[in-house]
C-alpha positions as CSV (number, residue, x, y, z in Angstrom):
1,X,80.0,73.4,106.7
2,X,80.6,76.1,104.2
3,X,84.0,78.4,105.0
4,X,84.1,81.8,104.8
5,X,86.0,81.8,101.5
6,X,83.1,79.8,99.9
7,X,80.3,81.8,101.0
8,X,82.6,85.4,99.9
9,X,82.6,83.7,96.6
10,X,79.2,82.5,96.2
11,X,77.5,83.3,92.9
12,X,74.9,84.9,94.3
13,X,76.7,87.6,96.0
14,X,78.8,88.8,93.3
15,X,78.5,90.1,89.8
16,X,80.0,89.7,86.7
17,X,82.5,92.4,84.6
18,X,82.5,92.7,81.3
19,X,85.5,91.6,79.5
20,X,87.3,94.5,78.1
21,X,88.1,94.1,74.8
22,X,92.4,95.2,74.0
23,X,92.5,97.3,71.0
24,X,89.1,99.7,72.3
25,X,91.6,100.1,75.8
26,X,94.4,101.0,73.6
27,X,93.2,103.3,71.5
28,X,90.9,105.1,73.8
29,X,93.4,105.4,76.3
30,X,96.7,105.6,74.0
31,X,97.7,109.0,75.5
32,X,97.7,108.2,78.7
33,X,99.1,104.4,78.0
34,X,102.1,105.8,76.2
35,X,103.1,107.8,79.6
36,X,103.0,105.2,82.2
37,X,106.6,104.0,82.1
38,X,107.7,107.5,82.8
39,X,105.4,107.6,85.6
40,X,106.2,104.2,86.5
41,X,109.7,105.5,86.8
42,X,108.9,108.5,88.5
43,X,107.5,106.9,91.6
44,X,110.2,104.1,91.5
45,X,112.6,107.4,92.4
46,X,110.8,108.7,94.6
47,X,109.9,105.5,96.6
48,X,113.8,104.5,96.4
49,X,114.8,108.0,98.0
50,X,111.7,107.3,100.9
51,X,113.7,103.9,101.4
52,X,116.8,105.8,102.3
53,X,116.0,107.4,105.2
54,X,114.1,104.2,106.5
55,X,115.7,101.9,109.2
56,X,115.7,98.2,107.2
57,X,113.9,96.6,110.2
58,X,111.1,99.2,109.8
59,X,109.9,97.6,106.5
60,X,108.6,94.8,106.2
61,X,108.2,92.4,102.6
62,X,105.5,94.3,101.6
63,X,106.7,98.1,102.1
64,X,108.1,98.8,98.6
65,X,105.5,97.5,96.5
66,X,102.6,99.4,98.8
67,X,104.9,102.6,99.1
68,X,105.4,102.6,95.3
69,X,101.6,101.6,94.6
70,X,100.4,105.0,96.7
71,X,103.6,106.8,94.8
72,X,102.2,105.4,91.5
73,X,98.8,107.3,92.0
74,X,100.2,110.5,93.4
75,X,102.0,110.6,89.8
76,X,98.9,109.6,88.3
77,X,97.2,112.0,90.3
78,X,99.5,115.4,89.4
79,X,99.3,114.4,85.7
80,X,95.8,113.4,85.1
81,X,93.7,114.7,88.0
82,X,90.5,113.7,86.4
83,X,91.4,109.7,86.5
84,X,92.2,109.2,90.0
85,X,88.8,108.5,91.8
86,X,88.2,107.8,96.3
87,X,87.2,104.1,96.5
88,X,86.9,104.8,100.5
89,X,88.6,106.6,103.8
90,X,92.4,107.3,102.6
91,X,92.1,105.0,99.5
92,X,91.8,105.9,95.8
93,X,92.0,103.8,92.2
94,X,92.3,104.3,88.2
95,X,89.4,105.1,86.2
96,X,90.0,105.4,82.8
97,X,87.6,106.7,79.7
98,X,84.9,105.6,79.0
99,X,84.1,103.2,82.1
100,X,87.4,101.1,82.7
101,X,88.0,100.4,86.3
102,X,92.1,100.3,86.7
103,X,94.0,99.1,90.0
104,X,97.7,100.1,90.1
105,X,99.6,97.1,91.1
106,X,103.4,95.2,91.2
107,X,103.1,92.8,88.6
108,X,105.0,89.2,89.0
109,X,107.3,88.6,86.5
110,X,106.3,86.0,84.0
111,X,103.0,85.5,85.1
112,X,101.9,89.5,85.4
113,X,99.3,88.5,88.2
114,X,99.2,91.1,90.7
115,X,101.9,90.0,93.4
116,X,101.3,89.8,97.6
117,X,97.4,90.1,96.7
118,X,96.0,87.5,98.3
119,X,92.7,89.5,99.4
120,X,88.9,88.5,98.5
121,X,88.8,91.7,96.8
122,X,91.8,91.1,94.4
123,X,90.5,87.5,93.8
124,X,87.3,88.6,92.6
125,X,89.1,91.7,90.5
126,X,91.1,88.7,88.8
127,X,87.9,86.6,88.6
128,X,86.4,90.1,86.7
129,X,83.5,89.8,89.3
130,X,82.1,92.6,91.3
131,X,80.5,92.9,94.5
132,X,76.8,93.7,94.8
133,X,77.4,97.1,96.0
134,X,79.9,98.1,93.3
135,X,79.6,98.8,89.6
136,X,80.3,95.7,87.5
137,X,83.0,97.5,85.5
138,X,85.7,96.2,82.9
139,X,89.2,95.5,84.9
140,X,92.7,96.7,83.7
141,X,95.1,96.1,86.4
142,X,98.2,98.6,85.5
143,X,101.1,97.6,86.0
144,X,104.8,97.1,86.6
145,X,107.3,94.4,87.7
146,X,110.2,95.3,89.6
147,X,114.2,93.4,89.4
148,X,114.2,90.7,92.3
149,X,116.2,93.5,94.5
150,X,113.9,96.0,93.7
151,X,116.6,98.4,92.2
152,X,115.4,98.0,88.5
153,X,112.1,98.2,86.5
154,X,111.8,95.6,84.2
155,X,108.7,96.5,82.6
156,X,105.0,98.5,83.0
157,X,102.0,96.9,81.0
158,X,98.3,97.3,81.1
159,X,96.7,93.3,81.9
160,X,93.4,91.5,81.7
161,X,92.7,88.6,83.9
162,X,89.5,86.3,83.8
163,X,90.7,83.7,86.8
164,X,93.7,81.5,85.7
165,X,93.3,82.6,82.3
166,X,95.4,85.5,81.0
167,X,92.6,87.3,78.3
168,X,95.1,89.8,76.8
169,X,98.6,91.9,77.9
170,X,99.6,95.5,76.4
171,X,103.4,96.3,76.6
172,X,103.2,99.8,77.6
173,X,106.9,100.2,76.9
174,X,105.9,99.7,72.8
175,X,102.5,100.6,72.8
176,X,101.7,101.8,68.8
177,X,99.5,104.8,67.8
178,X,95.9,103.9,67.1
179,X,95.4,103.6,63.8
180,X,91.7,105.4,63.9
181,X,92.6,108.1,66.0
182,X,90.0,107.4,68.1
183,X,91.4,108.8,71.2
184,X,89.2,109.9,74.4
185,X,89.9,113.5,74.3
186,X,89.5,114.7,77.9
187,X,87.7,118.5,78.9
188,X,89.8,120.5,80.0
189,X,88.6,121.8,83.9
190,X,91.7,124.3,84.8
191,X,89.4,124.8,88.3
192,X,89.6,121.6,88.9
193,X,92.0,120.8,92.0
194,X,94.0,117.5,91.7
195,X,93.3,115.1,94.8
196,X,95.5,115.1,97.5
197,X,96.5,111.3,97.2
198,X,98.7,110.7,100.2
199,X,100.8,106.9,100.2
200,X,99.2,104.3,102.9
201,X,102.0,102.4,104.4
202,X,101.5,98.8,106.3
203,X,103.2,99.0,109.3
204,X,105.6,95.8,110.1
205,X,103.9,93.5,113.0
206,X,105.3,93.5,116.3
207,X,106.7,89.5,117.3
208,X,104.4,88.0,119.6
């Protein structure tokens, strides 16, 4: 009998992503690349000060890492508006020029795979496949992996994943200027209002 698992993961029901090819992301993107680790830091601040007025048995394992995630694209959100894009009720992602599709994520260290995603969704964002209902897009997860006690950042990078294999890393923290200057220059919209990206917080389980 097939499991659940299997069938989500059929061929047939998903769609493949271009790779994205490194230096095109870097030099496309350079301007916004160069000011993610001060953005990174940013919400790292603001989701330590959150964690201070919380109650310790309020959190559970996965608090910081979501809390700083929605963080992450409120910053993105108040710098670069036009990126942030709804993926659904309360939810939102990265879409950088031209068509790159980038989820914000903790990073594990060493390994830079996304860390507590153990979803369909983020299996098949690793895999670069695509439901049949979504735009087969290049993937760039962004980025950053936190100290063990979560009172450090260690590092903030852009990474490609094609299933186990790790296609490509960018160290955002000493990211060098395109040589072409072929930087995505974006239009300036001063109308525009910048979505109001709220942070979604798990709550913790109650004990059965």
């Amino acid at each position: 009998m097939t499991s659940k698992v299997q069938f989500l993961f059929d061929m047939s029901n998903l769609l493949h992503r271009p790779t994205p090819e490194q230096k095109e992301f870097e030099e496309v993107n350079y301007a916004f690349l160069q000011s993610v680790p001060e953005l990174v830091l940013n919400a790292f601040e603001t989701t330590r000060n959150e964690m201070k007025g919380k109650v310790p048995l309020s959190m559970n394992f996965l608090w910081f890492a979501n809390t700083m995630n929605g963080n992450m694209i409120a910053e993105i959100a108040r710098e670069y508006p036009e990126y942030i894009k709804p993926t659904g009720r309360k939810n939102y992602t990265l879409m950088l020029p031209p068509n790159y599709e980038c989820p914000v994520k903790k990073l594990n260290k060493g390994s830079l795979r996304p860390a507590y995603n153990h979803t369909i969704t983020t299996a098949a964002m690793i895999q670069q496949l695509a439901k049949k209902n979504q735009e087969p897009l290049p993937l760039i997860f962004i980025g950053y992996v936190l100290s063990k006690a979560n009172d450090k950042v260690m590092g903030t990078y852009a990474v490609c994943f094609k299933g186990k294999e790790r296609m490509w890393v960018s160290d955002l923290s000493s990211l060098q200027p395109p040589a072409s200057g072929n930087q995505f220059i974006t239009p300036v919209t001063p109308d525009a209002p910048a979505p109001q990206v709220g942070v979604r917080v798990i709550p913790k389980k109650k004990a059965q």
